[in-house]
MMTF fields as JSON, N, C-alpha, C and O atoms, coordinates in Angstrom:
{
  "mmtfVersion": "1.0.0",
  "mmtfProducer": "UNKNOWN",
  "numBonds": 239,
  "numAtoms": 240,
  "numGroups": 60,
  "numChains": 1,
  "numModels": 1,
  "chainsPerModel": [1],
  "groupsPerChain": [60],
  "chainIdList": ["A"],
  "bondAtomList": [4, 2, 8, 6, 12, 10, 16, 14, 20, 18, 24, 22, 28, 26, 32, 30, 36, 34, 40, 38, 44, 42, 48, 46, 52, 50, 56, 54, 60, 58, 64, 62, 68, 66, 72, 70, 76, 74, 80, 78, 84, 82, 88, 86, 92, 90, 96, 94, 100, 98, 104, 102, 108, 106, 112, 110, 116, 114, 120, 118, 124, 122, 128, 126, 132, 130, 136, 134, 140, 138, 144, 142, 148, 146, 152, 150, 156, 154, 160, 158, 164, 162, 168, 166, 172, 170, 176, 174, 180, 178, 184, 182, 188, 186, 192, 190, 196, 194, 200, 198, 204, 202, 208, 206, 212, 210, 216, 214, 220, 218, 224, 222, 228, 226, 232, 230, 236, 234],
  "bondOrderList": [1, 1, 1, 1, 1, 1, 1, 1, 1, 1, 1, 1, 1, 1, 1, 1, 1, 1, 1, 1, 1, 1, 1, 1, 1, 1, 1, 1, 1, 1, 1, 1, 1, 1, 1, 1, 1, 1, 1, 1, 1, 1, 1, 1, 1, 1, 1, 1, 1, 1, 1, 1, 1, 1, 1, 1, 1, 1, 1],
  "groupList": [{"groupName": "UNK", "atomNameList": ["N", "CA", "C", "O"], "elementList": ["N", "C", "C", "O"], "formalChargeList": [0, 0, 0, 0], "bondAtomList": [1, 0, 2, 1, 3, 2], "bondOrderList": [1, 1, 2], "singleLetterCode": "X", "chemCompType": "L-PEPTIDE LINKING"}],
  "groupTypeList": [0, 0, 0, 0, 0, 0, 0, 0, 0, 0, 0, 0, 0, 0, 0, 0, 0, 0, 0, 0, 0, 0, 0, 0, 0, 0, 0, 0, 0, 0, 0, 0, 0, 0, 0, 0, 0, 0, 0, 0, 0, 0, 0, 0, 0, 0, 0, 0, 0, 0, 0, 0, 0, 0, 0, 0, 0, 0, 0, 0],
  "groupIdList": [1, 2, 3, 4, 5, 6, 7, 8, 9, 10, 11, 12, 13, 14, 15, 16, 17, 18, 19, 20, 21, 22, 23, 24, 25, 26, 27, 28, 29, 30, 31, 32, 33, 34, 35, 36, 37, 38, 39, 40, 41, 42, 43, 44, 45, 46, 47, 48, 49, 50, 51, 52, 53, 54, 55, 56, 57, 58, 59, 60],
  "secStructList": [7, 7, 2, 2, 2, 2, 2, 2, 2, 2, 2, 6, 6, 7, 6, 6, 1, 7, 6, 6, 2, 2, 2, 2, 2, 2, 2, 2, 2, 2, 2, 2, 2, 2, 2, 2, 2, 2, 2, 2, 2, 2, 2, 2, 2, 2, 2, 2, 2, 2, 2, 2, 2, 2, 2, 2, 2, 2, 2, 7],
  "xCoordList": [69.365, 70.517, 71.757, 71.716, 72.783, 73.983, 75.173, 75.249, 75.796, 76.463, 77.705, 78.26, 78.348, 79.014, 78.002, 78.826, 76.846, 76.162, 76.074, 76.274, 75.725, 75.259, 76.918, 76.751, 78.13, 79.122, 79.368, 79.734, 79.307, 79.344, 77.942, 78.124, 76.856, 76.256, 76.747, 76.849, 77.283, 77.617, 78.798, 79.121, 79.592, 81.136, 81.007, 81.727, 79.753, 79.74, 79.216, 78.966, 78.688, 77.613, 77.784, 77.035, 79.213, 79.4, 80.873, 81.413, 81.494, 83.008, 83.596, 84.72, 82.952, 83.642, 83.065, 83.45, 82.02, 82.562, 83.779, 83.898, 84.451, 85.342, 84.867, 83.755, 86.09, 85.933, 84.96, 84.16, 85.512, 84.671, 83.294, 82.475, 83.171, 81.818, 80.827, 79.616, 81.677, 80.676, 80.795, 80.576, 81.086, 81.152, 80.22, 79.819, 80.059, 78.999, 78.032, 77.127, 77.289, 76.223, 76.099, 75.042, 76.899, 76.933, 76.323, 75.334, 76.808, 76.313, 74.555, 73.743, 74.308, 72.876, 72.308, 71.707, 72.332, 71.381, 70.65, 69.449, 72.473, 72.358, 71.559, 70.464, 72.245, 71.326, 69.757, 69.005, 69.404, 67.89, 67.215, 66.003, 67.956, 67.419, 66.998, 66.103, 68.119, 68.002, 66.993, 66.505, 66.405, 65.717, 64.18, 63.172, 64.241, 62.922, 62.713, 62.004, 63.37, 63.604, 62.532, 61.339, 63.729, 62.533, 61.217, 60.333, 60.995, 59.632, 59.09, 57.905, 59.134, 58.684, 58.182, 57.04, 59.414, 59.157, 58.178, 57.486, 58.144, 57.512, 55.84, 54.903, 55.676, 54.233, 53.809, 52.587, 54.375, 53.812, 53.61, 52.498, 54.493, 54.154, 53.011, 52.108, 53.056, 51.678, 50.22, 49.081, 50.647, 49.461, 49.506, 48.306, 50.061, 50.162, 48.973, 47.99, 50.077, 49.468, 47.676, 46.893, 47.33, 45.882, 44.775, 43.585, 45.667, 44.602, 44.794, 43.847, 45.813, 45.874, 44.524, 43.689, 44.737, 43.367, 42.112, 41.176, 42.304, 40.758, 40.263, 39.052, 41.536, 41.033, 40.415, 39.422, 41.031, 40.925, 39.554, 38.735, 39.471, 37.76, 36.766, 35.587, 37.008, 35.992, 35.817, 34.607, 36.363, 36.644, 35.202, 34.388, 35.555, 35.372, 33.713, 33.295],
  "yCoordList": [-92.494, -92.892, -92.517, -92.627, -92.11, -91.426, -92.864, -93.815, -92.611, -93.454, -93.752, -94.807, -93.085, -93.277, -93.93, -94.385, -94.249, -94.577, -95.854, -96.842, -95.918, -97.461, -98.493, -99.712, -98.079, -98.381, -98.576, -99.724, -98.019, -98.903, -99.54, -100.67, -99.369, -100.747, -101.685, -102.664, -101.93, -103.196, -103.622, -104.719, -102.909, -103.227, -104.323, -105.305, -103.828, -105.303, -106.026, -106.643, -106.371, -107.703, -108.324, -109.24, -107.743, -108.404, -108.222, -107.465, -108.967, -109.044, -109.552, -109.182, -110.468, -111.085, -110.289, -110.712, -108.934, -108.252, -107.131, -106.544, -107.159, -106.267, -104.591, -104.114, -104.057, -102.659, -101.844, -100.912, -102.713, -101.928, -102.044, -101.217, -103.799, -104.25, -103.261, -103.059, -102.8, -101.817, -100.859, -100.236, -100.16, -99.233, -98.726, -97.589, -99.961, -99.754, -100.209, -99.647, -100.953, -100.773, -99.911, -99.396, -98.936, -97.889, -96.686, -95.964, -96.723, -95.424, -95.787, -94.895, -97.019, -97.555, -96.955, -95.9, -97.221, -97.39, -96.211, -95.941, -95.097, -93.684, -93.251, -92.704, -93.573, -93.134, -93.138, -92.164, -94.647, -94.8, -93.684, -93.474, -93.199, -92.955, -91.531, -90.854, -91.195, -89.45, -89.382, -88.262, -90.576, -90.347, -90.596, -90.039, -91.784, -91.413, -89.82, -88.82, -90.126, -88.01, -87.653, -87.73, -86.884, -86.07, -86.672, -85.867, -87.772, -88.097, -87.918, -87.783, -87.838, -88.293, -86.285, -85.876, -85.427, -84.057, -83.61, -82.6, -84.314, -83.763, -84.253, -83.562, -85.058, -85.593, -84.748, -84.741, -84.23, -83.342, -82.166, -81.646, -81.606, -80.373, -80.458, -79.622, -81.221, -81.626, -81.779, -81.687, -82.006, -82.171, -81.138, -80.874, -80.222, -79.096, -77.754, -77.032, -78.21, -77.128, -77.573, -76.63, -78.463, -79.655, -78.725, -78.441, -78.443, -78.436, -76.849, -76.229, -76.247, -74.741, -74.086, -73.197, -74.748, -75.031, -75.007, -74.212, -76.119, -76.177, -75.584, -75.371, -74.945, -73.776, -72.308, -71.747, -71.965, -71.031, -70.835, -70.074, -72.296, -72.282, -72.597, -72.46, -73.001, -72.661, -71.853, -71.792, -70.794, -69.249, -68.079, -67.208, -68.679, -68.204, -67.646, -66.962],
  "zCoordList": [14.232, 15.006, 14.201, 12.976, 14.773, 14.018, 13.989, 14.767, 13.06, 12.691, 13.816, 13.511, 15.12, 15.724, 16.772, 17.565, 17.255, 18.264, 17.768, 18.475, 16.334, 15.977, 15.691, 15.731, 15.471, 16.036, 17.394, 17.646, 18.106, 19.864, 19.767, 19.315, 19.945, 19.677, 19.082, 19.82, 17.579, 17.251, 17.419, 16.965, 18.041, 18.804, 20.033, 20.211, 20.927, 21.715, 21.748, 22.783, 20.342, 20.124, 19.012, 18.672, 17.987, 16.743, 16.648, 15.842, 17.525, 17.231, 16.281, 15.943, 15.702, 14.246, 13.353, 12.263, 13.105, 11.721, 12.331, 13.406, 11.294, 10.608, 11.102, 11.326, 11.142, 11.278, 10.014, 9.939, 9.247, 7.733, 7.441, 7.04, 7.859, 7.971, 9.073, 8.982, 9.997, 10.934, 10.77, 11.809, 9.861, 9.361, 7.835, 7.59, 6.978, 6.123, 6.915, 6.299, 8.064, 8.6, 9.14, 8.773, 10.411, 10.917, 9.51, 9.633, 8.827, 7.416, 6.892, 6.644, 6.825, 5.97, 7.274, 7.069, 8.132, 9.543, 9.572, 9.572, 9.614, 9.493, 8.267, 8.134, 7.641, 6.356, 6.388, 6.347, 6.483, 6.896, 8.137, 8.195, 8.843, 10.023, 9.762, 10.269, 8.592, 8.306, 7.365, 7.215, 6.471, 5.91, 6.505, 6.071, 7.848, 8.246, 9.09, 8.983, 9.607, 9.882, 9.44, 9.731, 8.011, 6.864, 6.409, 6.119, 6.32, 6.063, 7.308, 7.005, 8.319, 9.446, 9.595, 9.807, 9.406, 9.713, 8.332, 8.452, 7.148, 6.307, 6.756, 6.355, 7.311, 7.233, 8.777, 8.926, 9.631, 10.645, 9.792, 9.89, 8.929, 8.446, 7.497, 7.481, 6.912, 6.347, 7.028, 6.569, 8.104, 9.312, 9.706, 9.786, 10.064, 10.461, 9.686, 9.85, 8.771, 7.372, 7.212, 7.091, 7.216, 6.974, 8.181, 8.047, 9.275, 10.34, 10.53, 11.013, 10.223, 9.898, 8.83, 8.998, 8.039, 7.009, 7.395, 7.304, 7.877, 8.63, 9.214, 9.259, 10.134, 11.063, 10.524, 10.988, 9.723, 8.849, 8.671, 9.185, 7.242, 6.725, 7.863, 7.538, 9.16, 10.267, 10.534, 10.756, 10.752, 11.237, 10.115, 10.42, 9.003, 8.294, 8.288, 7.354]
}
């Protein structure tokens, strides 16, 4: 989730934090989100690569 999306989400459900306060959650969220990403794209390529493999030494 990008850091301007998770700002209007918490714009209409947390009026008493602070602009700033939604703004270092808006960044962690993001942050977290980019990092499940890459883990998330590294473990398909890993699966990928695993069954590319396999295919291979079946062939064989």
């Amino acid at each position: 989730m990008d850091e301007s999306s998770v700002r209007r989400v918490l714009a209409g459900y947390c009026p008493p934090l602070s602009s700033a306060q939604v703004d270092a959650i808006a960044f962690k969220v993001a942050e977290a989100s980019a990092k499940e990403i890459s883990k998330l794209s590294a473990q398909a390529e890993a699966t990928k690569a695993a069954r590319k493999s396999r295919k291979s030494k079946s062939q064989e």
